[in-house]
N, C-alpha and C positions, 0 to 999 in steps of 0.2 A: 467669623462672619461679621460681628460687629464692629469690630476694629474695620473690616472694608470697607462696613454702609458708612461707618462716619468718615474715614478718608476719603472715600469715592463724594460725599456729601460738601468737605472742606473745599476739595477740590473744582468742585461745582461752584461752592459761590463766590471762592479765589476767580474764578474765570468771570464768571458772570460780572463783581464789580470791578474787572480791568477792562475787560470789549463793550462789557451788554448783551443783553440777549438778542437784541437786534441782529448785532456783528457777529455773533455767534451762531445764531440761525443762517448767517446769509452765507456761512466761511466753508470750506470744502478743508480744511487744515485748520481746524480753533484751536490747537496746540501750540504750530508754528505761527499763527497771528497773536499770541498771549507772549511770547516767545518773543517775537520779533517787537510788539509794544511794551515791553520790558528791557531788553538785554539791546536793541537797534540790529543790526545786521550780523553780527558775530554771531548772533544764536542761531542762525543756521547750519555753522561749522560747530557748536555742541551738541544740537538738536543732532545732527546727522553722526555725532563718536557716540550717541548715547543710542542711539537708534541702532546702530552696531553690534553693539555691546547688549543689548535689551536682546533683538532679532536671535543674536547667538546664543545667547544663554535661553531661550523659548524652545529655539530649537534641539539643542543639545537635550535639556528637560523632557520634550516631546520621544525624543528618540529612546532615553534612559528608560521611560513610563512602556515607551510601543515593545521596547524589547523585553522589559520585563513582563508586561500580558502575553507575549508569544511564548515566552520561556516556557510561564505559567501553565499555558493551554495546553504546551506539548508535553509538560507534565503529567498533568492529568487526561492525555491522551486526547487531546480536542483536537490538537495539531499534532502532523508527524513527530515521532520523538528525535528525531537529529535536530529539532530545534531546541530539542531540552541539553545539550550538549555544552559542558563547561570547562574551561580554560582549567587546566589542576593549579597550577603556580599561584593565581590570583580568584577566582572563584567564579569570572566572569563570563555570560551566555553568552559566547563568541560566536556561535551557530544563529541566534535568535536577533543578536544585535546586525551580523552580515543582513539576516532575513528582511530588517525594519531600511534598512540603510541606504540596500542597494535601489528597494523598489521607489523609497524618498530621493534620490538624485535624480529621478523621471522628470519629479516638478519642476524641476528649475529649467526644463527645455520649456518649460507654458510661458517665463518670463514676465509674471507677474503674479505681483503678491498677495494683492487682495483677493484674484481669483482663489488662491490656492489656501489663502487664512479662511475665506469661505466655505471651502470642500472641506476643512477641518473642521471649522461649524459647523456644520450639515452632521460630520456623523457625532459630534458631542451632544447635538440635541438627540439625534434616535436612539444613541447611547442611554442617555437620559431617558429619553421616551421607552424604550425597551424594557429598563431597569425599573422603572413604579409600574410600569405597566405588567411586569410578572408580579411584584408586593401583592396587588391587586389579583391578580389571576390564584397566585397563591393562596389567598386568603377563603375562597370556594375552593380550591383542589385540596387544599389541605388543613383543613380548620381545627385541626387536633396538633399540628405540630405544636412543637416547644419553638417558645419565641423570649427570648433571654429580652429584649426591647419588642415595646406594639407601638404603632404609630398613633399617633392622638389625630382625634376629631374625627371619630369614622359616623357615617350612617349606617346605621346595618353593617351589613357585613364590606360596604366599600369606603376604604380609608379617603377624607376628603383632599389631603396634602397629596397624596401620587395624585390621585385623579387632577386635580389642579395642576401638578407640573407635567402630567402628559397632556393636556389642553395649551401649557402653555408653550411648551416644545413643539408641539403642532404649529402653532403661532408663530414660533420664530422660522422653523422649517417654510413654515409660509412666504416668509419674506425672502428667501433666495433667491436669484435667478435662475429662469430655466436650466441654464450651460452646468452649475452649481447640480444643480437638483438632477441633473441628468448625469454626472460623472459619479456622484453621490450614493446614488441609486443603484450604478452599475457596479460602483465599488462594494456595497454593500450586498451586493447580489452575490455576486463572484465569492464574499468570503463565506455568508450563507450556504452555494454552493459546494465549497469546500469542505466546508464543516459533514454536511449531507454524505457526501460522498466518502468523505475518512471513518464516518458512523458506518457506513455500508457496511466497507470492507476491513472495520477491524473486529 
């Protein structure tokens, strides 16, 4: 994480002393205008093989991660178990990977990407937001367990670091657009629902 904050930080005032903050505030691309006052026009045909190559490999990584939580789940029985299904020869969730794959080719009928990088924000923040937000629930449901790590800086019995990152997922969840926040919501419903439902009846 610190190795980010100072690269993200380099990167910041790399940009700031080539535009300005001026041009930087006014630019809707401050990548491709750093880009383009550096390198002149050719950096749009690098800008766009790295853009490529970036997107793919985002994606591929995305899919890797979605397949192996669905693997997961239908292991321990949260998901049907035909998604806990593996390849003998090579090891791999071929059932869980089809699962992530197929429902992921939908997107690309929306035809665009920041729609669809936002519906991925949306559920990283509730993810987020879910995940300190049980820490916390935890912490009154079960206050005797064993905890090999405790989270520093609690009041009482509410840890102040979750509480703070469900505030500040709220925050960013905030900033979505409706269209976002309403596809988000339903995706989020539907797998809720599923979940509910496979508890029923297993």
């Amino acid at each position: 994480m610190l190795a980010a904050v100072v690269l993200y930080i380099l990167v910041a005032v790399s940009a700031v002393s080539i535009l300005g903050w001026q041009r930087l505030g006014q630019s809707s691309a401050p990548f491709a205008d750093i880009a383009l006052a550096t390198m002149g026009q050719r950096a749009f045909f690098l800008l766009s093989i790295i853009a490529l190559f970036s997107a793919t490999n985002t994606v591929l990584l995305m899919l890797l991660a979605a397949s192996r939580i669905v693997y997961g789940m239908a292991s321990s029985s949260a998901l049907p178990r035909t998604f806990a299904r593996v390849y003998p020869a090579t090891g791999t969730p071929w059932a869980a990977t089809l699962a992530v794959i197929l429902p992921s080719l939908a997107f690309v009928l929306l035809q665009d990407t920041g729609f669809v990088a936002n519906v991925a924000n949306f559920t990283l923040f509730l993810t987020f937001m879910v995940i300190n937000a049980a820490l916390i629930v935890l912490r009154y449901r079960q206050p005797e367990a064993r905890r090999p790590f405790r989270v520093p800086l609690t009041l009482g019995k509410v840890p102040l670091i979750p509480l703070l990152a469900v505030a500040f997922n709220a925050f960013m969840l905030a900033q979505q657009s409706f269209q976002v926040l309403l596809l988000g919501s339903t995706l989020a419903l539907l797998g809720g629902l599923a979940f509910l439902i496979k508890r029923h009846f297993s």
